[in-house]
Residue frames as qw, qx, qy, qz and C-alpha x, y, z in Angstrom:
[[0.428, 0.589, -0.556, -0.402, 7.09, -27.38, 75.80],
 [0.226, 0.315, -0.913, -0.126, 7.72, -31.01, 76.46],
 [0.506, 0.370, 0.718, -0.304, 3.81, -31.93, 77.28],
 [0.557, 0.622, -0.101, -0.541, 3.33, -29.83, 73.73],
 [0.471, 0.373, -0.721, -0.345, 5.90, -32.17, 71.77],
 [0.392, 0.047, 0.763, -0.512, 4.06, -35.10, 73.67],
 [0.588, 0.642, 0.278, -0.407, 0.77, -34.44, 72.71],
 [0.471, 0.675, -0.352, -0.445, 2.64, -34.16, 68.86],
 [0.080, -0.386, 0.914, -0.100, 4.21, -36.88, 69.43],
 [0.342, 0.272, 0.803, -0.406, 0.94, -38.94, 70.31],
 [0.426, 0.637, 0.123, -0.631, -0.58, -37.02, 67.46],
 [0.284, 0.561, -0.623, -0.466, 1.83, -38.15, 64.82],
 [0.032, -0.158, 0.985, 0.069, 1.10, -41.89, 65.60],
 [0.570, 0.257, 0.435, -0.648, -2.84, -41.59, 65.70],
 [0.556, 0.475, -0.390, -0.560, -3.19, -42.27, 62.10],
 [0.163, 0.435, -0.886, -0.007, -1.55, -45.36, 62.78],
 [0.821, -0.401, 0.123, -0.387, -4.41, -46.78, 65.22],
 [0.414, 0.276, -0.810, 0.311, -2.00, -48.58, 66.88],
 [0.800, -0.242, -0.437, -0.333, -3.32, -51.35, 69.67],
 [0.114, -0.822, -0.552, 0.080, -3.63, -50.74, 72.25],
 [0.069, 0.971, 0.004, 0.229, -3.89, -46.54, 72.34],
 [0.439, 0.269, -0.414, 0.751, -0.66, -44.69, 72.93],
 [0.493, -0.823, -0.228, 0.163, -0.68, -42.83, 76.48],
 [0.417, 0.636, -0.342, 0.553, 1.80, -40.31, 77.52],
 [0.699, -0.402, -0.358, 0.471, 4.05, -41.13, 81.04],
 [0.013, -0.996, 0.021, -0.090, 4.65, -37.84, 82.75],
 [0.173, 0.584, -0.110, -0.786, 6.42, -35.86, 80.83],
 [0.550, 0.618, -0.268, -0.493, 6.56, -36.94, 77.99],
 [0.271, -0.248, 0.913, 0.177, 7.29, -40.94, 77.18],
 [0.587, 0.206, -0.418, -0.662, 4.99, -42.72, 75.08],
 [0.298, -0.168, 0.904, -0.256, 3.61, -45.73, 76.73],
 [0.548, -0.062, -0.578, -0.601, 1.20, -48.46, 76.08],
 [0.595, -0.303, 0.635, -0.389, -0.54, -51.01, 78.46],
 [0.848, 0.049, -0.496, -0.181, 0.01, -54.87, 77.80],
 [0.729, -0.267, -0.594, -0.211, -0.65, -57.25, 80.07],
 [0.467, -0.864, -0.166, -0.092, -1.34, -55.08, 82.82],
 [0.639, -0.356, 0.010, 0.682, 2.58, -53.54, 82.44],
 [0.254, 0.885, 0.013, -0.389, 3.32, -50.02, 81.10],
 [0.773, 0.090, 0.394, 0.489, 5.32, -50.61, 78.10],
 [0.249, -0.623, 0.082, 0.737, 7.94, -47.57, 76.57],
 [0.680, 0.603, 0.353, 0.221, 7.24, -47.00, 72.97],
 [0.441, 0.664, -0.052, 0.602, 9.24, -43.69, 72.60],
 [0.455, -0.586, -0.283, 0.608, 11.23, -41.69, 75.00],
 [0.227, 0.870, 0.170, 0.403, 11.03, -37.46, 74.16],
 [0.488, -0.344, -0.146, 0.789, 14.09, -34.88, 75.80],
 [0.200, 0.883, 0.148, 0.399, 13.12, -31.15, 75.28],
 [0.626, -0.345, -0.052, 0.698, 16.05, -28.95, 76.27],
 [0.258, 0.965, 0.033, -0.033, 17.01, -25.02, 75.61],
 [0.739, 0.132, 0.116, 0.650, 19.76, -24.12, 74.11],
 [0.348, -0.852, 0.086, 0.383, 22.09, -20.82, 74.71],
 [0.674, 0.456, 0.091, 0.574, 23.85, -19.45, 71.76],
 [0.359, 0.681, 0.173, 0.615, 26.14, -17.03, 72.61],
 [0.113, -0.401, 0.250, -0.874, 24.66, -15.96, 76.11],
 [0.049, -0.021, 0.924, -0.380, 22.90, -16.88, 79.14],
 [0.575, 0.253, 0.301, -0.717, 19.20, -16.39, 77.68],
 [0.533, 0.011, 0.814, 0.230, 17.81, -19.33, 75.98],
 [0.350, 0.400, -0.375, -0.760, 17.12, -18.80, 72.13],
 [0.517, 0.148, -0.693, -0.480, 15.90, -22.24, 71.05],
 [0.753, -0.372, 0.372, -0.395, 14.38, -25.23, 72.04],
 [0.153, 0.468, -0.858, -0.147, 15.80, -28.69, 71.41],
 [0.851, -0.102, 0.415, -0.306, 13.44, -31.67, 71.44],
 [0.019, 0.453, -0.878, -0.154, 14.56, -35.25, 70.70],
 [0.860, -0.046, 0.206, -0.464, 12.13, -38.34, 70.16],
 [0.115, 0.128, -0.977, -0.124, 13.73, -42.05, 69.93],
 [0.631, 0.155, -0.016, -0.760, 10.93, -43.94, 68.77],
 [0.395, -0.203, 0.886, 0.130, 10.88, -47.65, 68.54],
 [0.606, 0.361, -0.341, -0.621, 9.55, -48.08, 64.70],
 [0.724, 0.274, -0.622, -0.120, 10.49, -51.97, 64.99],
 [0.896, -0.409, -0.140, -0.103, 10.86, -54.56, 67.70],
 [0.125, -0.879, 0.457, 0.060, 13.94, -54.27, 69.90],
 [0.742, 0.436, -0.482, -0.165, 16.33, -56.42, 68.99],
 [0.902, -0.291, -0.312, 0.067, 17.53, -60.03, 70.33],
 [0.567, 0.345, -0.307, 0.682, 20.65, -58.68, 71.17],
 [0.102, -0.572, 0.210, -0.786, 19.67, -56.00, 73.91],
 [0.240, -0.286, 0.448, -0.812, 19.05, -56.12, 77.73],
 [0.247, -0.369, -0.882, -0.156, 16.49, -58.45, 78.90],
 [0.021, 0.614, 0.603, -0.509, 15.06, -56.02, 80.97],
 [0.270, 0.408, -0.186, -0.852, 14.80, -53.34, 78.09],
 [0.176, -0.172, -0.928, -0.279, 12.93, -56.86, 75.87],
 [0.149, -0.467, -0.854, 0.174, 10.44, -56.13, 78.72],
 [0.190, 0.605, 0.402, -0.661, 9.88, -52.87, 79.02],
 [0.187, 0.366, -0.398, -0.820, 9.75, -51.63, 75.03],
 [0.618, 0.518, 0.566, -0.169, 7.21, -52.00, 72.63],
 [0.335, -0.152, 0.585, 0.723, 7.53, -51.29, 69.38],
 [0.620, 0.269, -0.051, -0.735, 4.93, -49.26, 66.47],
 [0.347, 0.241, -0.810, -0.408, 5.40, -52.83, 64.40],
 [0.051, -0.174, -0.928, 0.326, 4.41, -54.54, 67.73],
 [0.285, 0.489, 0.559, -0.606, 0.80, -52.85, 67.98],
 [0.510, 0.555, -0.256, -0.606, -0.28, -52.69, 64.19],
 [0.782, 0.340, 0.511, 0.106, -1.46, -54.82, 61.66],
 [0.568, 0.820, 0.059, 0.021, 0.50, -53.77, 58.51],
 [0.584, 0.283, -0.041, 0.760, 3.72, -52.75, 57.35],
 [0.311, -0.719, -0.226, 0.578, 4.99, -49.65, 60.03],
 [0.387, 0.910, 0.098, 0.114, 5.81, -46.65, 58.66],
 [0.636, 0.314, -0.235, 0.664, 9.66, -45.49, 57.31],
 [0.419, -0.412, -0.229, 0.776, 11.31, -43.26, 59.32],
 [0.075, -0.218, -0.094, 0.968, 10.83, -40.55, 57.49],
 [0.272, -0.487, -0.720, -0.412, 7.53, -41.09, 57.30],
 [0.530, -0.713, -0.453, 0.079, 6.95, -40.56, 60.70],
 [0.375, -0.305, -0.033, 0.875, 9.53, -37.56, 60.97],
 [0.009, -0.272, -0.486, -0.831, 7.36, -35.75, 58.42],
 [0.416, -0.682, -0.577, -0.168, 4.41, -36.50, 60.48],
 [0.591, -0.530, -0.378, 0.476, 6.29, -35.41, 63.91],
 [0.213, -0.161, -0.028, 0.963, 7.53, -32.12, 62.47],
 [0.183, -0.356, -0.399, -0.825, 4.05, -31.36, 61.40],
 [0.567, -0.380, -0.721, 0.118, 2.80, -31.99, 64.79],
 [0.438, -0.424, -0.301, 0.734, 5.22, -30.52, 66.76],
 [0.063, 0.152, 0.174, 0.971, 4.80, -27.27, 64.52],
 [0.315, -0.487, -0.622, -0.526, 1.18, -27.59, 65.63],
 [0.746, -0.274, -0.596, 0.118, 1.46, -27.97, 68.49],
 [0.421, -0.224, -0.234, 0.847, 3.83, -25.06, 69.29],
 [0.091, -0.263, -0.256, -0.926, 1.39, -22.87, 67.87],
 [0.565, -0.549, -0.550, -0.276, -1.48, -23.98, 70.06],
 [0.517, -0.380, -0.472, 0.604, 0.92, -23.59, 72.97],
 [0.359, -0.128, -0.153, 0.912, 1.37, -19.99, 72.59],
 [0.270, -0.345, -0.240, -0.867, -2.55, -19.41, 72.21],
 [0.768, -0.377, -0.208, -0.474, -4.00, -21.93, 74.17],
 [0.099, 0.404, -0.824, 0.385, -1.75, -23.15, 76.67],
 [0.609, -0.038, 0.566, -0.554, -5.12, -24.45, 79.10],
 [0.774, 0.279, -0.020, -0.567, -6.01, -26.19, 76.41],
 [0.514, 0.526, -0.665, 0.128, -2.89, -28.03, 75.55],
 [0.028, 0.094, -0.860, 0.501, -2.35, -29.20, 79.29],
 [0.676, 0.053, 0.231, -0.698, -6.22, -30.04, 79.42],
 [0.849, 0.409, -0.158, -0.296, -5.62, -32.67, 76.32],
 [0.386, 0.441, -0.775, 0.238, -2.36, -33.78, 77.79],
 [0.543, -0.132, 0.595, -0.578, -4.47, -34.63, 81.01],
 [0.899, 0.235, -0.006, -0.369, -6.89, -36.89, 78.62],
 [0.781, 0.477, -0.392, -0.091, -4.00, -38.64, 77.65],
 [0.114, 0.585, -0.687, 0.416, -1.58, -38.65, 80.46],
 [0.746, 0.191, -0.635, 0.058, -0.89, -42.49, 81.38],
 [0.409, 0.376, -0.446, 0.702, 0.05, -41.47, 84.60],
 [0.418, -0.242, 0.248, -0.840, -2.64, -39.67, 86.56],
 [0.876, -0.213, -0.022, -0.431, -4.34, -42.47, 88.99],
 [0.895, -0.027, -0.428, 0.126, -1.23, -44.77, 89.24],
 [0.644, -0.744, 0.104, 0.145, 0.83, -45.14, 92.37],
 [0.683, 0.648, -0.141, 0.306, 3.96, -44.37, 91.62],
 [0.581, -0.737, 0.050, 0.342, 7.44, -43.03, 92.99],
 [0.399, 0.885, -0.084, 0.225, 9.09, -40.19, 91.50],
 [0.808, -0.344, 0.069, 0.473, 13.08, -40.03, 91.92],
 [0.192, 0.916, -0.125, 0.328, 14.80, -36.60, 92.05],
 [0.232, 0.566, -0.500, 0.613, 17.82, -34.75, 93.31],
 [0.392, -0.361, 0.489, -0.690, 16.04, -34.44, 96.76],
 [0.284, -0.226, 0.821, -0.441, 15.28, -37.88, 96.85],
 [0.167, -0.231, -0.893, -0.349, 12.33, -40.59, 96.31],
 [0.420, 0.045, 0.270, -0.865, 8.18, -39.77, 96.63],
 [0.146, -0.193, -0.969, -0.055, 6.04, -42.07, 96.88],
 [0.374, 0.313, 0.465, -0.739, 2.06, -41.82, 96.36],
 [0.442, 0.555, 0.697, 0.105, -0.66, -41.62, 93.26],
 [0.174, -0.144, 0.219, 0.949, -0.19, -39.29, 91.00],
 [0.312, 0.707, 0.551, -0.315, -3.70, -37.32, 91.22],
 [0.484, 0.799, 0.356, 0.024, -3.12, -35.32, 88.38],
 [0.559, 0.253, 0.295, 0.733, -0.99, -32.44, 85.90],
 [0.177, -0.539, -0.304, 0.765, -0.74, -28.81, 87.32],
 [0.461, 0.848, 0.210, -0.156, -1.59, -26.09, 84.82],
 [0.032, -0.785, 0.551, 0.280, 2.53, -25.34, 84.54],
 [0.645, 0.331, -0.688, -0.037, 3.15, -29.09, 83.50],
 [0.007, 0.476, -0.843, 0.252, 4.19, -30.31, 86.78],
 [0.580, -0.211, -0.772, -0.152, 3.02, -33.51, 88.41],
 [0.497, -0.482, 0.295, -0.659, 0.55, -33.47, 91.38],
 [0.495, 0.057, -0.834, 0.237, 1.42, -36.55, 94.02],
 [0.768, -0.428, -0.142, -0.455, -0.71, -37.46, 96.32],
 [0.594, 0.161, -0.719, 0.323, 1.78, -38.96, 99.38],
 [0.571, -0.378, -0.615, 0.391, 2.14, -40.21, 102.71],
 [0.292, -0.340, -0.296, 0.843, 2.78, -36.25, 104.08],
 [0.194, 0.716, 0.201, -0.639, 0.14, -34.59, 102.10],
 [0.616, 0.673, 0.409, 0.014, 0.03, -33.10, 98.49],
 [0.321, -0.712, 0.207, 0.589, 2.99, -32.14, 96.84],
 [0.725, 0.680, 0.064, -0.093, 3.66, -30.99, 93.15],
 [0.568, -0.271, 0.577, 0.521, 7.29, -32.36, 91.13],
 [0.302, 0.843, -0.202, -0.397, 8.73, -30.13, 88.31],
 [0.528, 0.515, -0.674, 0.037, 11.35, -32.76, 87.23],
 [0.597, -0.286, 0.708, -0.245, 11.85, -36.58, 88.23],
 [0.275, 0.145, -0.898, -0.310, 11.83, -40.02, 86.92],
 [0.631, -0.186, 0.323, -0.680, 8.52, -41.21, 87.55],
 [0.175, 0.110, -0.973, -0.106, 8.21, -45.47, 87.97],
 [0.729, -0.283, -0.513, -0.353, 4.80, -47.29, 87.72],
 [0.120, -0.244, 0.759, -0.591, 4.38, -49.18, 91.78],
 [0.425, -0.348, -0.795, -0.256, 2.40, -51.83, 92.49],
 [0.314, -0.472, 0.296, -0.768, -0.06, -49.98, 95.19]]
């Protein structure tokens, strides 16, 4: 689910031809390259939710989207990493709920493709995924990996290429590394 609302994600902003192309950071961020740094355009949380009992009934996805340039006020290191749609387009961006209209017609797409064509879905998240070929170093519970992320299992996970062999991460923070 959270390479599908990706991909919808990526899908809703096409229209936009924003400069340069979106990418998606594994899982599911929205990134751009400028001047040879990954910049964050949106960040995406899919969670299940439990009503009631211990089997999940829904899903929960979240997208923070930067529609507008971050402001002067914030972080110098968040100045560097974010981008903004306003920043990569020529034109007036689109309102919010512009682009919520778009994203829920995505994401509805999107879930429906999953649940016929899953290979296909994680095939087109490969094409897009931002991720596959850079060196990187993924930080989980069990610690920090370091290697190149060679590529995006069929389940979703990420395939790392490190010092001890090949090893595949279900969940982590993955950071860009100069190699």
């Amino acid at each position: 689910m959270p390479l599908a609302v990706g991909l919808a994600a990526v899908a809703a902003l096409d229209e936009l031809d924003l400069h340069p192309p979106v990418g998606l950071w594994w899982p599911n961020d929205l990134v751009v390259a400028v001047d040879g740094r990954w910049r964050k355009l949106a960040g995406i949380l899919v969670e299940t939710a439990a009503i009631g009992g211990d089997r999940p009934i829904a899903v929960v996805a979240g997208v923070g989207l930067n529609l507008t340039p971050v402001g002067r006020g914030a972080d110098r290191d968040v100045l560097q990493r974010a981008i903004s749609v306003a920043e990569l387009m020529n034109g007036t961006p689109p309102t919010n709920r512009e682009v919520f209209s778009r994203l829920v017609d995505c994401v509805a797409a999107a879930t429906a493709r999953l649940r016929v064509d899953g290979a296909g879905l994680v095939a087109d998240y490969r094409a897009v995924c931002a991720t596959i070929g850079q060196t990187v170093e993924v930080h989980s519970t069990g610690g920090i990996l370091r290697g190149v992320a060679a590529g995006v299992s069929d389940s979703g996970s990420l395939v790392l290429d490190g010092p001890t062999g090949r090893v595949t991460v279900s969940v982590g923070d993955v950071v860009a590394r100069r190699s």
